[in-house]
MIDOSE-1310 file (N, C-alpha, C; in nm, 2 decimals, decimal comma, always signed):
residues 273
xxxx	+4,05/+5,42/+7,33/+4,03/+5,56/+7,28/+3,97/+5,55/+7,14; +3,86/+5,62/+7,11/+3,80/+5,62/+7,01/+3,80/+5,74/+6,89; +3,95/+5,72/+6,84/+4,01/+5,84/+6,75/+3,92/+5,91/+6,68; +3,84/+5,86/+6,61/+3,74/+5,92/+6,49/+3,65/+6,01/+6,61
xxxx	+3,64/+5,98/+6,71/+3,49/+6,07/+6,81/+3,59/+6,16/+6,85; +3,69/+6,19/+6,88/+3,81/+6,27/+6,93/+3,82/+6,35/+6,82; +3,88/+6,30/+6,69/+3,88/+6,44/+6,64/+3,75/+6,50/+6,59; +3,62/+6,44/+6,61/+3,56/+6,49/+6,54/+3,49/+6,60/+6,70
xxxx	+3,48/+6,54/+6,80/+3,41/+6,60/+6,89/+3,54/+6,73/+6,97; +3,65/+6,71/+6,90/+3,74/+6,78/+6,92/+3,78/+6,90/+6,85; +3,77/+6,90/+6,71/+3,70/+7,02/+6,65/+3,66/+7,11/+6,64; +3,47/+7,03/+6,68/+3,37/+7,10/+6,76/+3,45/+7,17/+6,85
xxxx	+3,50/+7,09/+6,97/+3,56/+7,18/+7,07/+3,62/+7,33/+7,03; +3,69/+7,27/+6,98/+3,88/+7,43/+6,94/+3,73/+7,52/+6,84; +3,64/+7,50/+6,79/+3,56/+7,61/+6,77/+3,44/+7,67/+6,83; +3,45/+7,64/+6,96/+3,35/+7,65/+7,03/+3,47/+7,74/+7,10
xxxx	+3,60/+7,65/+7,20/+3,69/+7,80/+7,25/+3,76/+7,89/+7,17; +3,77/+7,89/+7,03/+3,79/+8,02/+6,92/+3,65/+8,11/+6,98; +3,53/+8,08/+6,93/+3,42/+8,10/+6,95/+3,40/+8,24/+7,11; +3,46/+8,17/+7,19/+3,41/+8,21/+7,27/+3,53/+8,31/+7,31
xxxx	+3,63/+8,32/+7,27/+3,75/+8,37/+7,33/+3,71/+8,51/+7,20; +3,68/+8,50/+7,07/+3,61/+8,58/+6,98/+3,50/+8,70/+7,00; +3,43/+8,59/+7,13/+3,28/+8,71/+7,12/+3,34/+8,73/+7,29; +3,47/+8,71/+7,35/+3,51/+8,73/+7,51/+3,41/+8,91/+7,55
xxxx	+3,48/+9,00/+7,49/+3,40/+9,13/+7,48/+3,30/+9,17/+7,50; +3,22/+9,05/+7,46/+3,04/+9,10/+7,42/+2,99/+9,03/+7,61; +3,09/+9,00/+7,64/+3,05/+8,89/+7,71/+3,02/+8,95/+7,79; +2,96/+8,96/+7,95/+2,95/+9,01/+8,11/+3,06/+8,96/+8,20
xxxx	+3,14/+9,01/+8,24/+3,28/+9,00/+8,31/+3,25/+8,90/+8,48; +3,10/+8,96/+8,48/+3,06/+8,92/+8,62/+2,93/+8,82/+8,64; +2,94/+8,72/+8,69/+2,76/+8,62/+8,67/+2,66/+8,70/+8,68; +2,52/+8,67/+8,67/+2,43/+8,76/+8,74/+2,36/+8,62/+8,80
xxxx	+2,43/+8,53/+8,84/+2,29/+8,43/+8,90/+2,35/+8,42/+9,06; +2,28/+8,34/+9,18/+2,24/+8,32/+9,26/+2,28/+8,23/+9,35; +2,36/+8,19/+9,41/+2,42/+8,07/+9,49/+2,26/+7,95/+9,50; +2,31/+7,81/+9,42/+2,19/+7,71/+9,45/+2,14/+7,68/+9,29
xxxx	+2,17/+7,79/+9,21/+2,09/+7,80/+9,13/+2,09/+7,69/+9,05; +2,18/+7,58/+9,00/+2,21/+7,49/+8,94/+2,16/+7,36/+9,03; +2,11/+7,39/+9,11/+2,01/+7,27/+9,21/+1,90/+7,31/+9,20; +1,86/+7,41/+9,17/+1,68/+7,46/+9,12/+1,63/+7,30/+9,06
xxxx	+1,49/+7,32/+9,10/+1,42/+7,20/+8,99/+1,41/+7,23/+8,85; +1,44/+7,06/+8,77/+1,42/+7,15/+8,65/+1,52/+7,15/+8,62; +1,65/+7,24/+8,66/+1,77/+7,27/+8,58/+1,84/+7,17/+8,54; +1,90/+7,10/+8,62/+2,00/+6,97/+8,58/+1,90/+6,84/+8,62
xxxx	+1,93/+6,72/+8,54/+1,89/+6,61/+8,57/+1,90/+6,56/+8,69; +1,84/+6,46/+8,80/+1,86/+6,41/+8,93/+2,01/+6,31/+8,90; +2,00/+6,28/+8,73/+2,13/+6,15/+8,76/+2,17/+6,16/+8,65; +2,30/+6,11/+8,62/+2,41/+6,10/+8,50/+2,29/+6,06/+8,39
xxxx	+2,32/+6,02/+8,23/+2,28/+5,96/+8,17/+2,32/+5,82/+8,14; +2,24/+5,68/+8,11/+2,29/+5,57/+8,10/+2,39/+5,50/+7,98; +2,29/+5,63/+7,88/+2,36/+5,61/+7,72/+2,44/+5,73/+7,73; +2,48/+5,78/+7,58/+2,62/+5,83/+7,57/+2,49/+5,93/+7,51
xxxx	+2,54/+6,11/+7,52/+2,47/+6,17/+7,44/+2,59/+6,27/+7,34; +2,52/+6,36/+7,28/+2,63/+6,46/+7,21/+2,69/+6,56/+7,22; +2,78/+6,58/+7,18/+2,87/+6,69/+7,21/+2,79/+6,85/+7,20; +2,71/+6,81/+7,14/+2,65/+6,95/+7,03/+2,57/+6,98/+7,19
xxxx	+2,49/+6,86/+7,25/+2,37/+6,90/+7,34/+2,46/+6,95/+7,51; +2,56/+6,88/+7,50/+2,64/+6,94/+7,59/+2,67/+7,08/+7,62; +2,72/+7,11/+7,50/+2,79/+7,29/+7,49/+2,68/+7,33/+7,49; +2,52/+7,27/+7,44/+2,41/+7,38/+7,46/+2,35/+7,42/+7,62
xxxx	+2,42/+7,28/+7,70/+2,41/+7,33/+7,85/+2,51/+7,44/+7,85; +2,62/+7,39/+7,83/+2,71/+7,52/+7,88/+2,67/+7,60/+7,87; +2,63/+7,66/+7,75/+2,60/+7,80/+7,72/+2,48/+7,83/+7,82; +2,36/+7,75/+7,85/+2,29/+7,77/+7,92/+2,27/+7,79/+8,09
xxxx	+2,35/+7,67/+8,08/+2,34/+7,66/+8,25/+2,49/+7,75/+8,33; +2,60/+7,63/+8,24/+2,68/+7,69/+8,34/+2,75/+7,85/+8,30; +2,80/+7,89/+8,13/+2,86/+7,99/+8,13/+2,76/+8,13/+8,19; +2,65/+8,10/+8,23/+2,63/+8,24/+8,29/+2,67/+8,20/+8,43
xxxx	+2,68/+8,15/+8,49/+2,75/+8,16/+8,67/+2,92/+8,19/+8,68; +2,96/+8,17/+8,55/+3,12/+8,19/+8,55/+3,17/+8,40/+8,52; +3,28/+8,37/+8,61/+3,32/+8,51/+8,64/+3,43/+8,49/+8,52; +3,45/+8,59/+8,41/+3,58/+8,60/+8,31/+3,67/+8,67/+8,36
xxxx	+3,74/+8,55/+8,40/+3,87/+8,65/+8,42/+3,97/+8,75/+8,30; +3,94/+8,66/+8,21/+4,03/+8,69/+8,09/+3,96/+8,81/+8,02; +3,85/+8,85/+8,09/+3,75/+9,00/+8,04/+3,81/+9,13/+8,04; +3,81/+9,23/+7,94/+3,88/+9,30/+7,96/+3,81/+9,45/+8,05
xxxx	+3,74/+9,38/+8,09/+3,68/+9,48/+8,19/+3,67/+9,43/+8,33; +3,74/+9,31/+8,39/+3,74/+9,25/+8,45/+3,89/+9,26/+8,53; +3,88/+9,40/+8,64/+4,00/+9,43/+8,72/+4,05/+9,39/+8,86; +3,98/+9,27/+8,88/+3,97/+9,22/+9,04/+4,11/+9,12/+9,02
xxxx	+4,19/+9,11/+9,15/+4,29/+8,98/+9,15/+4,36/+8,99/+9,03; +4,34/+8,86/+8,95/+4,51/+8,89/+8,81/+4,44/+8,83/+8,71; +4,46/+8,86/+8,60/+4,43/+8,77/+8,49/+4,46/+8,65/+8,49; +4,38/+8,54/+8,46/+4,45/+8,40/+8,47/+4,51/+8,37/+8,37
xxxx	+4,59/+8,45/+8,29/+4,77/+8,47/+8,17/+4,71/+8,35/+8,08; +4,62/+8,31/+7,99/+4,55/+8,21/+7,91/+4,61/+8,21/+7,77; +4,65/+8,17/+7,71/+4,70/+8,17/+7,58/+4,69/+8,05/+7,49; +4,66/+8,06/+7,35/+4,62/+7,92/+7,30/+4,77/+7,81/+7,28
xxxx	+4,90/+7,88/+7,32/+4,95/+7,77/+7,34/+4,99/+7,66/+7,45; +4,92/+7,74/+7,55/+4,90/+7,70/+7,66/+4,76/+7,59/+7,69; +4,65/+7,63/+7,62/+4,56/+7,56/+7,58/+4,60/+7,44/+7,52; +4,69/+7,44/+7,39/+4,73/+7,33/+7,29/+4,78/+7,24/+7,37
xxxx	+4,94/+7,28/+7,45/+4,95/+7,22/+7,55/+4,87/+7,11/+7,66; +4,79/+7,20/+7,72/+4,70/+7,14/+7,83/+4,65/+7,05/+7,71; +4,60/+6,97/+7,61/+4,51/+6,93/+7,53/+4,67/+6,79/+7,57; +4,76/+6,81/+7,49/+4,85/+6,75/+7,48/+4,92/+6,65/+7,66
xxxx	+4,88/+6,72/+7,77/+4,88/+6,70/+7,90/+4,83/+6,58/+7,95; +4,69/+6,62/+7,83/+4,59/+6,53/+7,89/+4,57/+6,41/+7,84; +4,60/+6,42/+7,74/+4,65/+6,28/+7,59/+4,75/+6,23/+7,68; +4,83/+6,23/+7,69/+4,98/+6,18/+7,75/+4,90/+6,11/+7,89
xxxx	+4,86/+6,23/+7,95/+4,83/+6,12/+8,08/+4,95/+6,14/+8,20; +5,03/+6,17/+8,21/+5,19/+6,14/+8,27/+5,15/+6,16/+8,43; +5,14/+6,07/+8,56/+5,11/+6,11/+8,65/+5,23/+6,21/+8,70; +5,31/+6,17/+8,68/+5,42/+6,23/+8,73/+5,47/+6,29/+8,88
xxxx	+5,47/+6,13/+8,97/+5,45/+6,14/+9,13/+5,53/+6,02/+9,14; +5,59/+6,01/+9,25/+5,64/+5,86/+9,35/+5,57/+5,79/+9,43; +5,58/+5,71/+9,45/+5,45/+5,65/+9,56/+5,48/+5,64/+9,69; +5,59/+5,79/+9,70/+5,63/+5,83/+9,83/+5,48/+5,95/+9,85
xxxx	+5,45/+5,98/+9,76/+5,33/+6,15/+9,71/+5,20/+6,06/+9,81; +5,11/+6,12/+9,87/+5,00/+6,13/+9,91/+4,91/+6,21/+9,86; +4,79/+6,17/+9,82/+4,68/+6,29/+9,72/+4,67/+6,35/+9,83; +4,62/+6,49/+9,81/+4,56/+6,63/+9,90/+4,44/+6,58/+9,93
xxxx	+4,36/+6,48/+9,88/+4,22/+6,47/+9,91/+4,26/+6,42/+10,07; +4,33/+6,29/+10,07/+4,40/+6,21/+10,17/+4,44/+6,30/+10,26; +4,53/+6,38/+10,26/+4,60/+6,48/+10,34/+4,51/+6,51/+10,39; +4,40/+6,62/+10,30/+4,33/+6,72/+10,39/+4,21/+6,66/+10,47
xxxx	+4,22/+6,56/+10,49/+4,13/+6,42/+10,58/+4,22/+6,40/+10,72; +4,35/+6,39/+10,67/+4,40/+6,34/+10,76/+4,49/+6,45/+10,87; +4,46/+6,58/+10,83/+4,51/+6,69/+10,89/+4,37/+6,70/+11,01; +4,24/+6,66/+10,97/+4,16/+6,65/+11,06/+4,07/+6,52/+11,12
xxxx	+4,14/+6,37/+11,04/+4,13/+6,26/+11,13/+4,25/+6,18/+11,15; +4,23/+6,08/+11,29/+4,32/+5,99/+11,32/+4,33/+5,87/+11,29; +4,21/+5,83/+11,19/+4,19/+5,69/+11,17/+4,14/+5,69/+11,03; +4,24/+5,66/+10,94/+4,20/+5,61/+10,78/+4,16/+5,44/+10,78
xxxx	+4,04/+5,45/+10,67/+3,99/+5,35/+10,61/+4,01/+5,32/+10,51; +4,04/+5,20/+10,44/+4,09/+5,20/+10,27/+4,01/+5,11/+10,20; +3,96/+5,16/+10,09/+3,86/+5,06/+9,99/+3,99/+5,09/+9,88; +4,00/+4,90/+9,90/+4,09/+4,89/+9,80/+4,26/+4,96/+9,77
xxxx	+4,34/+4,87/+9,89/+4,51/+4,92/+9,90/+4,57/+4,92/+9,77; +4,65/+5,02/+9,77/+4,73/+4,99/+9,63/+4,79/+4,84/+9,61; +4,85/+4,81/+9,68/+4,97/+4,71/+9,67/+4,86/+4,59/+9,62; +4,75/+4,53/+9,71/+4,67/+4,43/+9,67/+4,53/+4,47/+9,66
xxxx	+4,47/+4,57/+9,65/+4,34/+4,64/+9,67/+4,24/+4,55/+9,79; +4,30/+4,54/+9,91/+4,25/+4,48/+10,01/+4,15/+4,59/+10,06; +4,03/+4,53/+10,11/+3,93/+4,61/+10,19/+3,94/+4,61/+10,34; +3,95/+4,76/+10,39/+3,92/+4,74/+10,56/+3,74/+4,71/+10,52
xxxx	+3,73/+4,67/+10,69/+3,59/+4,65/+10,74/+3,49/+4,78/+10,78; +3,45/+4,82/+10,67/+3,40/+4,96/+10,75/+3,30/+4,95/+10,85; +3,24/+4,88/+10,89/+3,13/+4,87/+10,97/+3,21/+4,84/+11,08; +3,28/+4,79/+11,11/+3,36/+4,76/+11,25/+3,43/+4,87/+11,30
xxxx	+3,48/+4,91/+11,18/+3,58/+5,03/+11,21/+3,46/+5,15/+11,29; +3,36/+5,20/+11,19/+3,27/+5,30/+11,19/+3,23/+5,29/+11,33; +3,16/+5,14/+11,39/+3,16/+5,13/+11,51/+3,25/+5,16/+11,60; +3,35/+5,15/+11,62/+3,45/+5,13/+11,73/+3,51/+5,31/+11,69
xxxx	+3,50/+5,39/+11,59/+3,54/+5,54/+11,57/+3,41/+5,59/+11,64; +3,28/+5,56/+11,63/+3,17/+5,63/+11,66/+3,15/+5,67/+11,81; +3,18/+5,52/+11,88/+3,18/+5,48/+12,02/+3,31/+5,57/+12,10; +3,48/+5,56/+12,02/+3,57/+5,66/+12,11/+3,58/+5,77/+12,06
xxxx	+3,47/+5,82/+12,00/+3,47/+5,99/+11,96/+3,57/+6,02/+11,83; +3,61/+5,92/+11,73/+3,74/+5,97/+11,65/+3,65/+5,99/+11,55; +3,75/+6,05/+11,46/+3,71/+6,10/+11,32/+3,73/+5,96/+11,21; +3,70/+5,93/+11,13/+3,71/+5,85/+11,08/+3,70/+5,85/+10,88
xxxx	+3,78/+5,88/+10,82/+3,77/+5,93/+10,69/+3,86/+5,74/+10,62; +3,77/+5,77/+10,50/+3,75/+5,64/+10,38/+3,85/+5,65/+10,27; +3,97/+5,62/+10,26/+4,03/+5,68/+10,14/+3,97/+5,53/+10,01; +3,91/+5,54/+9,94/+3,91/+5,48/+9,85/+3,89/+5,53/+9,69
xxxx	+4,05/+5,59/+9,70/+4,10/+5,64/+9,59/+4,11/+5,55/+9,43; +4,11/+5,40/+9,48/+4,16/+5,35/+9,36/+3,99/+5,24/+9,32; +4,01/+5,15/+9,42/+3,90/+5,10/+9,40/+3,75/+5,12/+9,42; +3,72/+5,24/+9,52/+3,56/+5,32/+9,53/+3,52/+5,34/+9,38
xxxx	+3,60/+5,32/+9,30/+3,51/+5,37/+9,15/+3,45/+5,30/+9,15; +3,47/+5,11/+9,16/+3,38/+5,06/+9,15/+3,20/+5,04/+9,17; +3,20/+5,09/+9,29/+3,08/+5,14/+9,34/+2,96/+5,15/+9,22; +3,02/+5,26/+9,11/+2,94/+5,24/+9,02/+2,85/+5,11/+8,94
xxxx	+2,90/+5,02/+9,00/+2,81/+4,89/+8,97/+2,79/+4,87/+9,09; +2,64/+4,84/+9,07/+2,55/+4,82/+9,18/+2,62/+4,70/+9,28; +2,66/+4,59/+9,18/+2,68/+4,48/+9,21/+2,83/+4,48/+9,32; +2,90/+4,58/+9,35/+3,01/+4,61/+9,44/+3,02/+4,72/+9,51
xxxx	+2,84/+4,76/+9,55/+2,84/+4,84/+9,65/+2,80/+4,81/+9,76; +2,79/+4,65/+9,81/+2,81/+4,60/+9,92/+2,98/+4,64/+10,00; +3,07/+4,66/+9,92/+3,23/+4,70/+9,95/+3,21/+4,84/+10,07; +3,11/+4,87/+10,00/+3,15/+5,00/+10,14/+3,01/+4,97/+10,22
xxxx	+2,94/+4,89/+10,28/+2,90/+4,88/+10,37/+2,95/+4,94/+10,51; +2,84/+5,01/+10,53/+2,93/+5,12/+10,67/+2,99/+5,22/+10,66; +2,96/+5,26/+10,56/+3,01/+5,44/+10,48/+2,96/+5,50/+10,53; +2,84/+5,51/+10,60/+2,78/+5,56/+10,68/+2,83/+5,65/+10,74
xxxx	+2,89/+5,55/+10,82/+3,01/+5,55/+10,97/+3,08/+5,68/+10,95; +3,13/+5,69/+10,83/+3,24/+5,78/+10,85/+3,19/+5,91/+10,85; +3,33/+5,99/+10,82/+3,33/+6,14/+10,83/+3,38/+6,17/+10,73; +3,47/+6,17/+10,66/+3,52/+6,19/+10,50/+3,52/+6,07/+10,42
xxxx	+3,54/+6,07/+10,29/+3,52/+5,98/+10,21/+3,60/+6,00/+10,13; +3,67/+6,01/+10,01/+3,73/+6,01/+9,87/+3,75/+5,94/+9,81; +3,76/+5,97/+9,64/+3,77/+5,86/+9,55/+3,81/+5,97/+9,45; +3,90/+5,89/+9,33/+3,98/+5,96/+9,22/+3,90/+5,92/+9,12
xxxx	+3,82/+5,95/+9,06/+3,77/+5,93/+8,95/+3,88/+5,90/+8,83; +3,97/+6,00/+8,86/+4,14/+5,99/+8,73/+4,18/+5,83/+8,77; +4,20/+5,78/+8,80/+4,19/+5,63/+8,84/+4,16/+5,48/+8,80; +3,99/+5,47/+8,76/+3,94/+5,40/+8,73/+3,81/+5,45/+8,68
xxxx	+3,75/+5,56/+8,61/+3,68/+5,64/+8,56/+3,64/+5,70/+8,44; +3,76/+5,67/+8,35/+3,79/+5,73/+8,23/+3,76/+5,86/+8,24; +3,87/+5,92/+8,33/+3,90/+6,08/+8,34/+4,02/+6,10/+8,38; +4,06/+6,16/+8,32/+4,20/+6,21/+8,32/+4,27/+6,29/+8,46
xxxx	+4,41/+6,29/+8,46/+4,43/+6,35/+8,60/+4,41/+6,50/+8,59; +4,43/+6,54/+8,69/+4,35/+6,53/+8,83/+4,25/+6,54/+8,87; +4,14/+6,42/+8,95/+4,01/+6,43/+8,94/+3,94/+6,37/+9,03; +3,91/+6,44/+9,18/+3,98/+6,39/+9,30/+3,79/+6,40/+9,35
xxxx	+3,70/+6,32/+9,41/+3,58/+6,38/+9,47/+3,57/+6,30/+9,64; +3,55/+6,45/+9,68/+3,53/+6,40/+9,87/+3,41/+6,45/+9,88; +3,38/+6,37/+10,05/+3,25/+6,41/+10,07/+3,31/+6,46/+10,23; +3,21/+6,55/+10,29/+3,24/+6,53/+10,46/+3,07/+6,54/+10,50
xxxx	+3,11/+6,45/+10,59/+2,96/+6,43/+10,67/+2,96/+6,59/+10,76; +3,02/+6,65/+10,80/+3,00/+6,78/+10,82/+3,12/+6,89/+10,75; +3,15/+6,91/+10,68/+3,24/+7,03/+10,62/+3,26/+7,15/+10,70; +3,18/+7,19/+10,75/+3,20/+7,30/+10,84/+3,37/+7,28/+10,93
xxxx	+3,35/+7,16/+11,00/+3,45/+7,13/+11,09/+3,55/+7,15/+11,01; +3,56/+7,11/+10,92/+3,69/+7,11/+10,77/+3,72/+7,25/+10,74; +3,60/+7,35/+10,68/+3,61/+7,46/+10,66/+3,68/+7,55/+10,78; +3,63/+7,54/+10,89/+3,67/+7,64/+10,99/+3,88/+7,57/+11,05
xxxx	+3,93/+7,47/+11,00/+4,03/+7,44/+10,99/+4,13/+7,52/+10,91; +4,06/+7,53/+10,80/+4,14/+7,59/+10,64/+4,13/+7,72/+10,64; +3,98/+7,78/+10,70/+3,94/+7,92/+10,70/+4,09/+8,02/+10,62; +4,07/+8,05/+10,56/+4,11/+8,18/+10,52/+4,10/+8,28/+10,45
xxxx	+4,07/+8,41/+10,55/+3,95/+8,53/+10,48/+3,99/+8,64/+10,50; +4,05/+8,69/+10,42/+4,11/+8,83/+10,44/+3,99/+8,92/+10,33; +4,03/+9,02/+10,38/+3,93/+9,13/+10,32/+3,91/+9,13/+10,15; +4,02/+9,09/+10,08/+3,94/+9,05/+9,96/+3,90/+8,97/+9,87
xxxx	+3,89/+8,90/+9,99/+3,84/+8,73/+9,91/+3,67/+8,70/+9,99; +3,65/+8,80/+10,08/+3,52/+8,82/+10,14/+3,37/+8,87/+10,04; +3,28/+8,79/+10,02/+3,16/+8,85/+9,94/+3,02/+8,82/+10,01; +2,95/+8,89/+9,92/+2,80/+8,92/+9,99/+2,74/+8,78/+10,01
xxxx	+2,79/+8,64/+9,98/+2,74/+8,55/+9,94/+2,79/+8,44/+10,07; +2,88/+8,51/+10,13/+2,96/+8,43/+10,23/+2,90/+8,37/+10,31; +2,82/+8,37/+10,37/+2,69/+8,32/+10,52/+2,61/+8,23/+10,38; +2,60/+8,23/+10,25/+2,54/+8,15/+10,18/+2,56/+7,98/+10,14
xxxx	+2,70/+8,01/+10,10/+2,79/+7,89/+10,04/+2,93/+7,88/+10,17; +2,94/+7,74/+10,14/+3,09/+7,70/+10,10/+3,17/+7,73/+10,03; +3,25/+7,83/+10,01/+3,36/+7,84/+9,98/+3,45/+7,72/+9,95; +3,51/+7,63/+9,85/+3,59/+7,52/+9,86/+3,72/+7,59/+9,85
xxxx	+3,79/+7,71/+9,87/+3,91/+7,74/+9,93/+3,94/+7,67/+10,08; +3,79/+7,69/+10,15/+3,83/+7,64/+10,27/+3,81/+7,50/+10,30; +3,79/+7,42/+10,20/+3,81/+7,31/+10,21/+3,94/+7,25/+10,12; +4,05/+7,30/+10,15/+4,18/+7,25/+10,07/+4,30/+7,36/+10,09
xxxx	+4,40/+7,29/+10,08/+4,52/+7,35/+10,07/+4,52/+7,46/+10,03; +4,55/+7,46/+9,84/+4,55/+7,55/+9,79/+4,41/+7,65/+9,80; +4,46/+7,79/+9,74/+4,37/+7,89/+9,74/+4,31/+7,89/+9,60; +4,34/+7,88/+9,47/+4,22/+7,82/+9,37/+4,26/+7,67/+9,33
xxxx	+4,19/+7,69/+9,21/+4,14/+7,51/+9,23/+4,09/+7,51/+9,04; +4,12/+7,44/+8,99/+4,07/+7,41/+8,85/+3,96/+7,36/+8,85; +3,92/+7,37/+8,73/+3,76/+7,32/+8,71/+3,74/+7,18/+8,69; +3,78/+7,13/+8,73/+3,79/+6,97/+8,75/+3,67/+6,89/+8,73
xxxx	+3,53/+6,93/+8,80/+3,41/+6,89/+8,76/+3,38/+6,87/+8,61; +3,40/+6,97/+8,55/+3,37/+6,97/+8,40/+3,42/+6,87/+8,37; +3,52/+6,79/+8,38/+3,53/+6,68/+8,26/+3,51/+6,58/+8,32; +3,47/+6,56/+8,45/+3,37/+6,44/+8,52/+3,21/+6,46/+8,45
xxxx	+3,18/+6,57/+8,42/+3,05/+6,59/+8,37/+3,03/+6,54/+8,22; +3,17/+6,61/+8,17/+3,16/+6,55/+8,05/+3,18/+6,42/+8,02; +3,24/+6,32/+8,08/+3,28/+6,21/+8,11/+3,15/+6,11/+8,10; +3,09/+6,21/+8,22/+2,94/+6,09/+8,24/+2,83/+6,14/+8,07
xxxx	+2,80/+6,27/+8,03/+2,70/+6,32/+7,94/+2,77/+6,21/+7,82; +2,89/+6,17/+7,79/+2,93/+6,20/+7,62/+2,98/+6,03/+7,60; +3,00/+5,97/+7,76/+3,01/+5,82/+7,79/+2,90/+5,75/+7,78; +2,81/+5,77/+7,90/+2,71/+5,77/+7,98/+2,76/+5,63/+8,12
xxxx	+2,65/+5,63/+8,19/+2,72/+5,51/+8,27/+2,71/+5,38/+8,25; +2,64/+5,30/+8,18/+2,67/+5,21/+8,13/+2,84/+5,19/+8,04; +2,88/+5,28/+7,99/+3,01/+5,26/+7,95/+3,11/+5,27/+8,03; +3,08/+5,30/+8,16/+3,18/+5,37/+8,25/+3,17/+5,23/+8,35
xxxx	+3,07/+5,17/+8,41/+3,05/+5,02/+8,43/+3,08/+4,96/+8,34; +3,05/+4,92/+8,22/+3,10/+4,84/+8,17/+3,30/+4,80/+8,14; +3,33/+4,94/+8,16/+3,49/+4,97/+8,16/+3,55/+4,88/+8,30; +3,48/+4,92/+8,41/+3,55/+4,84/+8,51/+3,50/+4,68/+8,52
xxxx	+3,36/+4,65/+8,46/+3,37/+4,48/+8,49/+3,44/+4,42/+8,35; +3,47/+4,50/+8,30/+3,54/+4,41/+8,19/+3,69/+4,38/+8,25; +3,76/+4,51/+8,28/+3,87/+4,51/+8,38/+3,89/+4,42/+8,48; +3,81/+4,41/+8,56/+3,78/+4,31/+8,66/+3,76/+4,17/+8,60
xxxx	+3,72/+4,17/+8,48/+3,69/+4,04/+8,41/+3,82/+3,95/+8,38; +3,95/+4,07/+8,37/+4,02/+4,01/+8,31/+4,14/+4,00/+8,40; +4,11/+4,05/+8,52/+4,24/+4,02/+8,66/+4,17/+3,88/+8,67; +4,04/+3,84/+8,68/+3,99/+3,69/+8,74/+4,04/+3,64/+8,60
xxxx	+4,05/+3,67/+8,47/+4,09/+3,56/+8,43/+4,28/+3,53/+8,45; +4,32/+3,68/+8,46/+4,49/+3,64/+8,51/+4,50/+3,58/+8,60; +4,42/+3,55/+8,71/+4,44/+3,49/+8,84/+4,45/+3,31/+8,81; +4,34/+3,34/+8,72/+4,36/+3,14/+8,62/+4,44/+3,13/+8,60
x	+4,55/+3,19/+8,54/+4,66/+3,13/+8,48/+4,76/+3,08/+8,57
């Protein structure tokens, strides 16, 4: 942890949400942009950055890109659903949450990413078991799921981070194959819990499982997007992206590789002893 970049880029932070919690009023309660928009050309880069950039160029995306697509709840003109009850001690808290780290689970707990895979397949894959981080064969497996019609989802919660080095993405050979995928970035990522990313080779089949649409959770946008309520348990969901985003802009990837082969560097040298 790099104390001096913390408090200083942390600062910055607590006056950027003074800042914003300050001018909340002036603000528009409701987005005015467009489902896709943040995939436009142009808008966001095709790929993380390699080096580490700054905090300062970050918030100027925010302000740019993302806070006009966000709905304020905490607006005082903003009467839909409930206020999400925000308060700066509750903020201070959450700051202090995240410092700590505390998983606070048994290794009786299964992640939701896991679950909600397995509420729609019968055959899990694992990159990397907890107990020894052993790899199944995905290419065998993918085969033999493809051929008797099963579903076939990847949990590689702990060790898929590696991936990020080129040099250990031979490991999932046959990813292909599957139908779900996941990986915990909170894990082996340098990002904090909870920070869960799946993929489905078709989501729909997922979505129309979870479907749930009552008259006011329905919008003009519906036949547009995915909805990720219907892909998961619960009915909202935290912003969890953002600090994967921030993770990659303020690290870059080279630091985030270099984190795991160093790691890796030093289980082979425990293994010498």
């Amino acid at each position: 942890m790099d104390s001096a970049a913390l408090t200083r880029d942390g600062k910055d932070m607590l006056e950027y949400i003074a800042k914003f919690w300050d001018t909340l009023r002036e603000r528009k309660p409701l987005h005015n942009v467009t489902p896709g928009y943040l995939t436009a050309p142009g808008v966001l880069p095709d790929r993380p950055p390699d080096e580490p950039e700054e905090l300062k160029d970050v918030l100027a995306d925010i302000d740019k890109y993302i806070m006009p697509g966000m709905t304020q709840w905490n607006h005082p003109h903003f009467f839909a659903y409930f206020p999400s009850s925000c308060s700066y001690p509750s903020i201070v808290a959450d700051m202090l949450c995240s410092a700590v780290a505390c998983i606070g689970f048994t290794w009786g707990t299964a992640s939701e990413a896991t679950l909600v895979a397995l509420l729609a397949a019968r055959n899990v894959a694992t990159i990397g078991t907890t107990s020894v981080c052993s790899y199944d064969n995905l290419k065998e497996l993918g085969e033999v799921c493809a051929k008797e019609n099963l579903w076939l989802h990847i949990d590689a919660a702990y060790a898929g981070n590696s991936i990020i080095c080129p040099e250990y993405r031979y490991l999932i050979d046959g990813v292909e194959l599957a139908d779900s995928y996941n990986f915990n970035p909170h894990k082996w990522m340098m990002t904090n819990f909870d920070c869960s990313a799946m993929w489905f080779k078709d989501c729909h089949l997922v979505a129309n499982a979870f479907n749930v649409d009552p008259l006011y959770l329905q919008h003009k946008h519906d036949n547009e997007v995915i909805d990720f309520r219907h892909l998961q348990i619960p009915l909202g969901r935290r912003f969890r992206s953002l600090k994967l985003w921030f993770g990659f802009r303020l690290l870059g990837v080279k630091a985030l590789q270099e984190n795991i082969r160093t790691q890796i560097a030093l289980a082979k040298e425990f293994e010498r002893w």
